[in-house]
C-alpha atoms as an extended CHARMM CRD file, in Angstrom:
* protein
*
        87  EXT
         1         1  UNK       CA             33.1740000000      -25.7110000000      -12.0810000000  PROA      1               0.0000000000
         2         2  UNK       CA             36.2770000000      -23.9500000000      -11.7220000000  PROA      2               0.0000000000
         3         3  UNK       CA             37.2950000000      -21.6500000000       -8.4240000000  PROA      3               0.0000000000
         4         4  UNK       CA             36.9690000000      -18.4590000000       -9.8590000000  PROA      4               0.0000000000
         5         5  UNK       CA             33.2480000000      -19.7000000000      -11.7410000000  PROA      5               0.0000000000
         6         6  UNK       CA             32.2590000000      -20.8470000000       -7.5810000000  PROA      6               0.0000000000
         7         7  UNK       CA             33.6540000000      -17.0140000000       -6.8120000000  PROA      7               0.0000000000
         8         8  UNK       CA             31.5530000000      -15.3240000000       -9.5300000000  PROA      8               0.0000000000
         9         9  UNK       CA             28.5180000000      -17.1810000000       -8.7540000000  PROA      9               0.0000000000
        10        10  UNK       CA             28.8510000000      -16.3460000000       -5.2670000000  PROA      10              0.0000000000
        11        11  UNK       CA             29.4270000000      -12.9740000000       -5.7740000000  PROA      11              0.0000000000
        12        12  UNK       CA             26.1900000000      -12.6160000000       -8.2920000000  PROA      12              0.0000000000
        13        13  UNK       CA             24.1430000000      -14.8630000000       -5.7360000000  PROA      13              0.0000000000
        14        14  UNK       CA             25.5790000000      -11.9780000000       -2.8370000000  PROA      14              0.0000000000
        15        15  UNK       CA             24.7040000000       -8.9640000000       -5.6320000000  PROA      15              0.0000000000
        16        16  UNK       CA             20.6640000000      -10.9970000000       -5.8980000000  PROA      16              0.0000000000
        17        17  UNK       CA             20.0250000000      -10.8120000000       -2.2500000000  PROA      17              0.0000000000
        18        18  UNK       CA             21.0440000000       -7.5770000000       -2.0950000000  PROA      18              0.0000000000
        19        19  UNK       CA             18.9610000000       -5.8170000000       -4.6860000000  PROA      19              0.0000000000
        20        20  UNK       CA             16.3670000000       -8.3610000000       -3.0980000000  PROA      20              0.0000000000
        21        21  UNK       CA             16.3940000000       -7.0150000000        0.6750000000  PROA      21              0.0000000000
        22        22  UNK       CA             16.5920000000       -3.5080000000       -0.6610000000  PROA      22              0.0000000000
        23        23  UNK       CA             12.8510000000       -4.2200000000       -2.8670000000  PROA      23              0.0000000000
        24        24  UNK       CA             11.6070000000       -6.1460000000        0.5920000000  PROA      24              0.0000000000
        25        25  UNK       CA             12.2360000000       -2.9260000000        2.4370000000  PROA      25              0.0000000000
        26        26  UNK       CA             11.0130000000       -0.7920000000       -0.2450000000  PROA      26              0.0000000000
        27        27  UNK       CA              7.7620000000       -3.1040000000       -0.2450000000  PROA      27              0.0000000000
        28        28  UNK       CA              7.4830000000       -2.4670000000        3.6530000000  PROA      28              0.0000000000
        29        29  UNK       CA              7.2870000000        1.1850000000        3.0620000000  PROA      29              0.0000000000
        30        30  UNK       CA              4.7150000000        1.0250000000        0.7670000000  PROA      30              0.0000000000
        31        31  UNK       CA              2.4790000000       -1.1550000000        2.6730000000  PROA      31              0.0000000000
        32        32  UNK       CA              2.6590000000        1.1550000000        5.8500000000  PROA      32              0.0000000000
        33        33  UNK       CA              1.9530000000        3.7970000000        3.5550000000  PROA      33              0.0000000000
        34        34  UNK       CA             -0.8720000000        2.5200000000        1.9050000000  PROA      34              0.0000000000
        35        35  UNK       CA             -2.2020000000        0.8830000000        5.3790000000  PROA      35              0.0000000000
        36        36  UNK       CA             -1.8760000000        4.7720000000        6.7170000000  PROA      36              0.0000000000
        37        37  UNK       CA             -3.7030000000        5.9510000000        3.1360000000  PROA      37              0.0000000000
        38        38  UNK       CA             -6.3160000000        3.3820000000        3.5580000000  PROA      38              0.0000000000
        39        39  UNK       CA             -7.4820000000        3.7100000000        6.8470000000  PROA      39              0.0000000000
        40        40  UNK       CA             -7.1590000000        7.3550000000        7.4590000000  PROA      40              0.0000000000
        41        41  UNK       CA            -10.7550000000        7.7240000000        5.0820000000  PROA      41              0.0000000000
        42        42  UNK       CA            -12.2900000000        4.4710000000        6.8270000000  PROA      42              0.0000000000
        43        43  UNK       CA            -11.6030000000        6.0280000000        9.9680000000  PROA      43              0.0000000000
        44        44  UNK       CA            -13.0490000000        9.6290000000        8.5310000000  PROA      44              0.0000000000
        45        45  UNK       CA            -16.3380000000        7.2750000000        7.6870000000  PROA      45              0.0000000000
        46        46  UNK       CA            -16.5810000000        5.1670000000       10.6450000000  PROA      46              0.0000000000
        47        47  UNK       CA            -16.6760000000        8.9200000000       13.2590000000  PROA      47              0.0000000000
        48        48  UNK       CA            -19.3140000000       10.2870000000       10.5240000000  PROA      48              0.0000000000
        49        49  UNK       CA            -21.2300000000        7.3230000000       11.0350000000  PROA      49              0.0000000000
        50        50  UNK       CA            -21.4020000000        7.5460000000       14.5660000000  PROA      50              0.0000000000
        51        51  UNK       CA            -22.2830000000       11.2740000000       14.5320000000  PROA      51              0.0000000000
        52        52  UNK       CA            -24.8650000000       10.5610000000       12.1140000000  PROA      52              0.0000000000
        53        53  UNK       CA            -26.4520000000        7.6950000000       14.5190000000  PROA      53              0.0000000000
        54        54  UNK       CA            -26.0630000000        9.7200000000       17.7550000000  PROA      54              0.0000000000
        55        55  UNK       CA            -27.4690000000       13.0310000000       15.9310000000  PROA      55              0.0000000000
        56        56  UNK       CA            -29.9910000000       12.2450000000       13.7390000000  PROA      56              0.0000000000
        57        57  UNK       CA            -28.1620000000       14.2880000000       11.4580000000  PROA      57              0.0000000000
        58        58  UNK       CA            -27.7510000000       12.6510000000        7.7860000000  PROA      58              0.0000000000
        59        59  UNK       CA            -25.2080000000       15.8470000000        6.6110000000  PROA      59              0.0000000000
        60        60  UNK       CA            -22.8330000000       13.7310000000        8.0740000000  PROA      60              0.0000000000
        61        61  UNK       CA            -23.1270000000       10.9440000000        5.6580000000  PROA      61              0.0000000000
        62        62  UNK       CA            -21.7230000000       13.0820000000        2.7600000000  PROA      62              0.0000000000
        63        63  UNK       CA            -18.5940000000       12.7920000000        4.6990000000  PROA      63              0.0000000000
        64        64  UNK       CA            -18.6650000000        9.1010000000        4.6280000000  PROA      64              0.0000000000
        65        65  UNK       CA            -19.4300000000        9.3920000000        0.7440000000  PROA      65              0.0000000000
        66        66  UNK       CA            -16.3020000000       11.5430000000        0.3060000000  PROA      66              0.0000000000
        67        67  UNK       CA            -14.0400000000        8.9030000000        2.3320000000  PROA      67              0.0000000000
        68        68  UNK       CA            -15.3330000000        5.8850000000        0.7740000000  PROA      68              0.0000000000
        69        69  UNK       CA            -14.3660000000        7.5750000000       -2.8200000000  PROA      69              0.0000000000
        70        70  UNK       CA            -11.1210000000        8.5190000000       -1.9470000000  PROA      70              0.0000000000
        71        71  UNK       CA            -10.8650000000        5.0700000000       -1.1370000000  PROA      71              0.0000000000
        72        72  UNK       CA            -11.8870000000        3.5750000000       -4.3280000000  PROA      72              0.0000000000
        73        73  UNK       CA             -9.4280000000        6.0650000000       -6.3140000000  PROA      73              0.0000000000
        74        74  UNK       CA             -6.7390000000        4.9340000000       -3.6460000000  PROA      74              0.0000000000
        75        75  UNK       CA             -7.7440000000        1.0780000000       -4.7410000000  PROA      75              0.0000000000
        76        76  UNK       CA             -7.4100000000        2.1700000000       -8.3030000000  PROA      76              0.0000000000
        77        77  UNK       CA             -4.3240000000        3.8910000000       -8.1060000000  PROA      77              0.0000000000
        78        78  UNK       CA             -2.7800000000        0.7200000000       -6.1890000000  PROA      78              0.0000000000
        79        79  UNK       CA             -4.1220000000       -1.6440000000       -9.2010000000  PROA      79              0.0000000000
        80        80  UNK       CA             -2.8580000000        0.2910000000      -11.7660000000  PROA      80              0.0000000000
        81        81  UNK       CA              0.5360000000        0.5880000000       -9.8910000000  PROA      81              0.0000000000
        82        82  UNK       CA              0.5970000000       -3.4030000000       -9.6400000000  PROA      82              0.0000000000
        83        83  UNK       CA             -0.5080000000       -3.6700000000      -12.8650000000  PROA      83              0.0000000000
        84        84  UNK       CA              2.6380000000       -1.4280000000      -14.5290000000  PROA      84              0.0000000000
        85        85  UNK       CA              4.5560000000       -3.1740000000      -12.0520000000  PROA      85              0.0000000000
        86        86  UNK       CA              4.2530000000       -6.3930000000      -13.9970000000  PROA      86              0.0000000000
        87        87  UNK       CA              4.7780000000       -5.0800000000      -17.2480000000  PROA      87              0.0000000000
């Protein structure tokens, strides 16, 4: 392999991790986002849940219906996304 083949492989190898830690920290983002997205209904459900117990109160629970469907269309949304992803 000649000197300036080592140099151009080196410089594509460079170009590869590059576009690679750029994806890594675009992955990062969208895990903290979808960890905030995620748990922001749970939480929603888990309070409604305890008001409900403490209260007596089952109005509450429509509350916990609403959060758990947002996160099933959240779930959804992320498959789809991974599924386009590898297309």
């Amino acid at each position: 392999m000649s000197a300036f083949e080592q140099i151009e492989e080196m410089e594509q190898r460079r170009a590869r991790e590059r576009e690679l830690t750029v994806q890594n920290q675009r992955l990062e983002e969208f895990a903290s986002i979808v960890s905030h997205d995620l748990r922001n209904p749970l939480n929603v459900a888990e309070g409604r849940v305890e008001l409900a117990q403490e209260t007596g109160e089952l109005e509450h629970l429509d509350a916990v219906e609403r959060a758990h469907e947002r996160m099933n269309a959240l779930i959804d949304d992320l498959l789809t996304l991974a599924r386009q992803g590898r297309s």
